[in-house]
N, C-alpha and C positions, 0 to 999 in steps of 0.2 A: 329185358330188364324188369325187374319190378321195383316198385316204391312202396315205401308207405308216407302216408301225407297226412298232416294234421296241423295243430295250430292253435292259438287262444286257449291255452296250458294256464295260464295265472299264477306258475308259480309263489307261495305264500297264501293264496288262500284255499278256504276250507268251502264245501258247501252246506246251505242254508236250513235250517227251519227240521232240523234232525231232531228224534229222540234220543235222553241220554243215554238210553238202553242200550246203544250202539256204541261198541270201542269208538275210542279215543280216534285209532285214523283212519273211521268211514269216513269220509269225503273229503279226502285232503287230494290234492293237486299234484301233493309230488308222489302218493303210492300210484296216482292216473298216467305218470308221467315214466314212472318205472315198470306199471302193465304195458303203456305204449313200445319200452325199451324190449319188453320179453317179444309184444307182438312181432316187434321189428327181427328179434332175432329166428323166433320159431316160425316166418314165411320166408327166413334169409333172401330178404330184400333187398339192393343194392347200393340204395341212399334214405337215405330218411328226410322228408321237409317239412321245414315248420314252418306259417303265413305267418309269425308275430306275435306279441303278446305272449311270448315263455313265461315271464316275470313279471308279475301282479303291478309292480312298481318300483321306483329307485330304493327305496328301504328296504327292501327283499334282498339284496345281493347275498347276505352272507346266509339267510334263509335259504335261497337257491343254489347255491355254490357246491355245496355237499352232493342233492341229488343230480346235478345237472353231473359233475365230473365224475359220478359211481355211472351213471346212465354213460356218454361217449365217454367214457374208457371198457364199458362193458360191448358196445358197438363196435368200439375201433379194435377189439380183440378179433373181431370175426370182419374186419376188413368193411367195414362200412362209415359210413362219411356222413354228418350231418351238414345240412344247410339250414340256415336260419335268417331271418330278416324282422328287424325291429318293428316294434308298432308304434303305437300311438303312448301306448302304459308305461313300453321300456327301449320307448326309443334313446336312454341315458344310460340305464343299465346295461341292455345286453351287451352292447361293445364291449363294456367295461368286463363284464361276466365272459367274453369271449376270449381275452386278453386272458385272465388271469386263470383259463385254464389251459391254453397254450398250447393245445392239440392242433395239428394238420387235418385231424378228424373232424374237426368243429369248426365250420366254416361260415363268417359271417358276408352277407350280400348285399352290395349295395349301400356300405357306408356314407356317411352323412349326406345320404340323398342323393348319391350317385349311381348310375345304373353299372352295374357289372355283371360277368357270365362269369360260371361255373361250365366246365366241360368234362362229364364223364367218356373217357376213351376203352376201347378194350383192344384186343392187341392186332384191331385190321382196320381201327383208326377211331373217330367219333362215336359214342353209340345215344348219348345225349347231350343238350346243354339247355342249361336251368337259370335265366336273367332275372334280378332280383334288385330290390329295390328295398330301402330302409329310411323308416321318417327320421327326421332331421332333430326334430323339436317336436313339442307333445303336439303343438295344432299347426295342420298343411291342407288350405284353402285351395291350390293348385293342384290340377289332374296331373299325375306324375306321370301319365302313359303319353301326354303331351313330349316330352322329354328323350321317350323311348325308342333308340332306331337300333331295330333289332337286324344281326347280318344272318347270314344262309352257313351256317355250321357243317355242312353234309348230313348233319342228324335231326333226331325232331326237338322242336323249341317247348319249353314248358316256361313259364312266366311265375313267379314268386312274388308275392304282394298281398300289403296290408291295405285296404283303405274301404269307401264307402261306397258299392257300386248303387247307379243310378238313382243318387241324391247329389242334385250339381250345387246347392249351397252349403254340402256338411263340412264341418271342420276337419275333418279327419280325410286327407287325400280321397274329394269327390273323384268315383272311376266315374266315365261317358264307355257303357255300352256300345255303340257303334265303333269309337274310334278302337276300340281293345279287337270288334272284330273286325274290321279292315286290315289288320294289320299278319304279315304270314308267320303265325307262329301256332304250336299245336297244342297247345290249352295252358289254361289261366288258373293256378291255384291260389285262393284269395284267401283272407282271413279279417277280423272284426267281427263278422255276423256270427254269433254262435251258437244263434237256432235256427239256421237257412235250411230253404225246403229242397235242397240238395243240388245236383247236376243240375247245369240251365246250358244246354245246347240247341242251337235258334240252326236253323237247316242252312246247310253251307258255311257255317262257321263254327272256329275253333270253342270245342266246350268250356265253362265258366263252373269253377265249381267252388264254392266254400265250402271248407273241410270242419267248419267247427267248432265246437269245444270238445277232448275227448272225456272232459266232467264236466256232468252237468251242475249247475254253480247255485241257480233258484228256482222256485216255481214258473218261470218264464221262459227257461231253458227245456221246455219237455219233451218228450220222446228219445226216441236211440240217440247215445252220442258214441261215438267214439273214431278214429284212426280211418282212412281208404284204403286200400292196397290198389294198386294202379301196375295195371301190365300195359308196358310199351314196347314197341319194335319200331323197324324203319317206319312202319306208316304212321305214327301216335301213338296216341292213350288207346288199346283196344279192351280193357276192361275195367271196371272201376266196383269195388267191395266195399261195404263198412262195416268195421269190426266191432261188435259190442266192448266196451272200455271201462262207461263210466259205471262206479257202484253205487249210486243213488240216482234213483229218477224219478222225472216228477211226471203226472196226469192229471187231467179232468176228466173222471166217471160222469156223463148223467146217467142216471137211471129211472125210465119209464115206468110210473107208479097210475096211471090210467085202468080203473076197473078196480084199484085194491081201494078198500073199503072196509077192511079193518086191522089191528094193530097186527096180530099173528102172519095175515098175507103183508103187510109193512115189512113182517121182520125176516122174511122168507123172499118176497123180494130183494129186498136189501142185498142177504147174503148169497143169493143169488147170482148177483149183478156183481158185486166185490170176487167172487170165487172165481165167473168167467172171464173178466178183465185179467185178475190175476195171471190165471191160466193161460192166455194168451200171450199173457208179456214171457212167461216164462220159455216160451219159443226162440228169446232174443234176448236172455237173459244178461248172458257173459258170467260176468263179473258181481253183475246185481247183489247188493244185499241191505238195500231198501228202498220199497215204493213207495214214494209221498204222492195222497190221493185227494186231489181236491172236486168233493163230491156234488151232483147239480142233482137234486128231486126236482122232475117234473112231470108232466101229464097232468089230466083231470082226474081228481078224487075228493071223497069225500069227507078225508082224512084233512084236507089240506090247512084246516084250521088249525089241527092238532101237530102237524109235523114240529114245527118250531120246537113243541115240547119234548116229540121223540126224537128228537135227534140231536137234542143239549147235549145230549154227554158223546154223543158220537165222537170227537176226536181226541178220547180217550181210549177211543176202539185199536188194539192194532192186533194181526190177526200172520202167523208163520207160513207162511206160501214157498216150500219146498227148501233152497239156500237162503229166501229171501223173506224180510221182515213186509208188512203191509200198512200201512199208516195213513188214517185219515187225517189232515190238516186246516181242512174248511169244509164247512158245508151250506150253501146255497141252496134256495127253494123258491124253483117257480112255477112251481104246482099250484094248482091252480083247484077251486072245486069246479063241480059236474055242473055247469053250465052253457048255455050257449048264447057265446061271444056276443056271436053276430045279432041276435036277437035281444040282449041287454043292450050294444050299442046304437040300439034305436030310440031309449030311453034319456031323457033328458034328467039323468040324478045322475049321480057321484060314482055310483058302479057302472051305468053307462059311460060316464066319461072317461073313465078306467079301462072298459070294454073295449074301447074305439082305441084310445092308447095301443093296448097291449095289440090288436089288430093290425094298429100302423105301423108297428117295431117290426112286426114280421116278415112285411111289403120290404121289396126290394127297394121301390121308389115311394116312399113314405108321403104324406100331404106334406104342403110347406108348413105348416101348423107346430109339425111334429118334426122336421126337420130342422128346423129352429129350437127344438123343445130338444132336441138331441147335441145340437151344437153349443147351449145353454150348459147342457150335461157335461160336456167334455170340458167345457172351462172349466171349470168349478174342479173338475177331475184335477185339470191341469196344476191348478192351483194348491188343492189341497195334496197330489202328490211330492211338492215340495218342501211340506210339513210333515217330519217322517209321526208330530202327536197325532196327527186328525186325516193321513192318509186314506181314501178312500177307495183306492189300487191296491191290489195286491202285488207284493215286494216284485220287481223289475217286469212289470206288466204296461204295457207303452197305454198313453192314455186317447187310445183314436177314437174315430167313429166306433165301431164296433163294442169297446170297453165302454162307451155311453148306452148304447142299445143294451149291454146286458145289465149296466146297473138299472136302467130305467125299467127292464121287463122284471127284472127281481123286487126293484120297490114299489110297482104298479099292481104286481101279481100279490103280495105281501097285502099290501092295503085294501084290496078287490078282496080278499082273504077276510080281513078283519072286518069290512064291512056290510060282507055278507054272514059275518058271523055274527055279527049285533043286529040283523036285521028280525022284524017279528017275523 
């Protein structure tokens, strides 16, 4: 058999922070949701399943209605069968969105929080069954795999679920890792997370995968997104693909500007570094037809006083990479000049104290000095991301340890910057 798997679709919305250069429906959900529909038919796959979150939210319904019923009635022509399980967004809607397109083909799992199977047969008896689970209500404090007693089908079990793996106070149905793998079932397709670092199979038990989003939605969502194909037989999952989908996607370029020392090698690096990034995504393109590039200057140079100025107009740059458009969106500079750290931060002035800073961001295990001075960071993060006037995150970028270390090294670098520019 094969599958395709995916999930966290949003039908209704659009993705973020586009040029208007670009038609009307680059980054819409439901063209991501009608490539998914082609994928599905051009590897004639045998079911198609989605972890949750089809629909953005309950005002979506009649936004979604259109493409979800052209998408399974397109499927159910060539005999294939969706599954689906609510999330956390539409755990109101999709019922209702399931009902009122009233196919056999479009099958919902696991209503109001009840576990149910799915059983795909072929004509010498079982060939899978797919147990599924749908939130009840927007917020489920309780691990729903608590709940789950899975029986022995004669075929392999695949799991269908939305919620939070290994966060035990999130709102959104906490999974517990252990108990998912004790349990004999042949793998876990999950959904909420829609920028997970893929496959997570722990040796002797059944693999854990989040499938996604197959659009990428903001700067926070970067790298490949799209769709799995999943080949199973009597023994499981024995292969698992991701299919390029979404047509915008987001990165962070840095590029190493260490040794340029004047504007011409600046602008030759630059395009350099923009042409090979390109070049590479274009490996894995799909569908692609725009890169939003958010870019990091760093290294030691002697320029570093002056970048700030050349690189004002940067993301007004965007630059035709083969199908695809190129777009810078931000640009960041923690470039630094030609000095040595280590040897200012021996110094008892203000570029020393800077020196030692940017020193201890780098360390794994930081002084408690500066470990304090990072935690200090993250509040202040925390706080001012909930003001979308004075946010100090960029749009759906989580505010942890790490988003403090890079604001600190950008506003450390910057001022170490300035103040060895005013020095005699």
């Amino acid at each position: 058999m094969k599958l395709l798997l995916s999930g966290d679709i949003h039908l209704g919305r659009t993705s973020t922070r586009l040029p208007g250069t670009l038609k009307q429906e680059a980054g819409s959900t439901a063209s991501a949701w009608h490539r998914l529909v082609d994928q599905a038919l051009v590897q004639e796959v045998d079911l198609v399943c989605l972890s949750g979150d089809l629909v953005d939210a309950d005002n979506r319904f009649w936004e979604a209605l259109g493409p979800v019923e052209q998408g399974i009635h397109r499927l159910a022509k060539k005999n294939i069968t969706t599954l689906v399980v609510a999330g956390n967004h539409d755990h109101d809607v999709l019922p209702r969105l399931v009902d009122a397109v009233g196919s056999p083909w479009f099958r919902l799992l696991g209503r109001e929080g009840v576990w149910q199977r799915y059983v795909h047969s072929g004509d010498h008896g079982p060939l899978l069954a797919v147990d599924g689970w749908s939130f009840p209500q927007q917020e489920v404090t309780r691990d729903p795999v608590f709940a789950y007693q899975p029986s022995d089908p004669g075929a392999p079990v695949l799991v269908l679920l939305h919620g939070e793996l290994d966060a035990p106070g999130s709102r959104y149905a906490p999974l517990d890792r252990p108990t998912m793998q004790a349990l004999p079932v042949d793998g876990w397709i999950l959904g909420h997370n829609h920028n997970p670092p893929g496959e997570r199979q722990d040796r002797g038990a059944a693999p854990i995968l989040y499938v996604g989003t197959p659009q990428a939605l903001d700067p926070s969502e970067f790298g490949l997104h799209g769709p799995w194909l999943a080949e199973i037989d009597a023994e499981g999952i024995q292969g698992l693909r991701q299919i390029p989908c979404s047509d915008v996607r987001y990165e962070t370029l840095r590029v190493d500007f260490s040794g340029v020392h004047t504007e011409e090698a600046y602008e030759s690096t630059l395009l350099s570094g923009l042409d090979n990034f390109a070049a590479e995504v274009v490996a894995e393109a799909g569908p692609l037809r725009y890169l939003s590039l958010r870019l990091e200057l760093s290294g030691q140079t002697e320029l570093a006083s002056r970048l700030p100025g050349l690189t004002a107009n940067l993301t007004d740059t965007e630059r035709q990479m083969q199908q695809f458009l190129v777009g810078l969106d931000k640009t960041a500079i923690t470039a630094t000049a030609p000095i040595d750290l280590r040897e200012y931060a021996r110094s008892d002035t203000p570029p020393g104290t800077l020196a030692r800073i940017l020193l201890e961001l780098d360390r794994e295990e930081p002084s408690q000095e500066v470990r304090d001075l990072i935690s200090r960071a993250r509040h202040k993060l925390e706080e001012s991301g909930s003001r979308r006037d004075c946010s100090l995150l960029s749009e759906g970028v989580e505010a942890d340890a790490e988003a403090a270390r890079r604001v600190l090294r950008l506003e450390a670098g910057n001022l170490l910057n300035e103040l060895l520019r005013q020095a005699p």
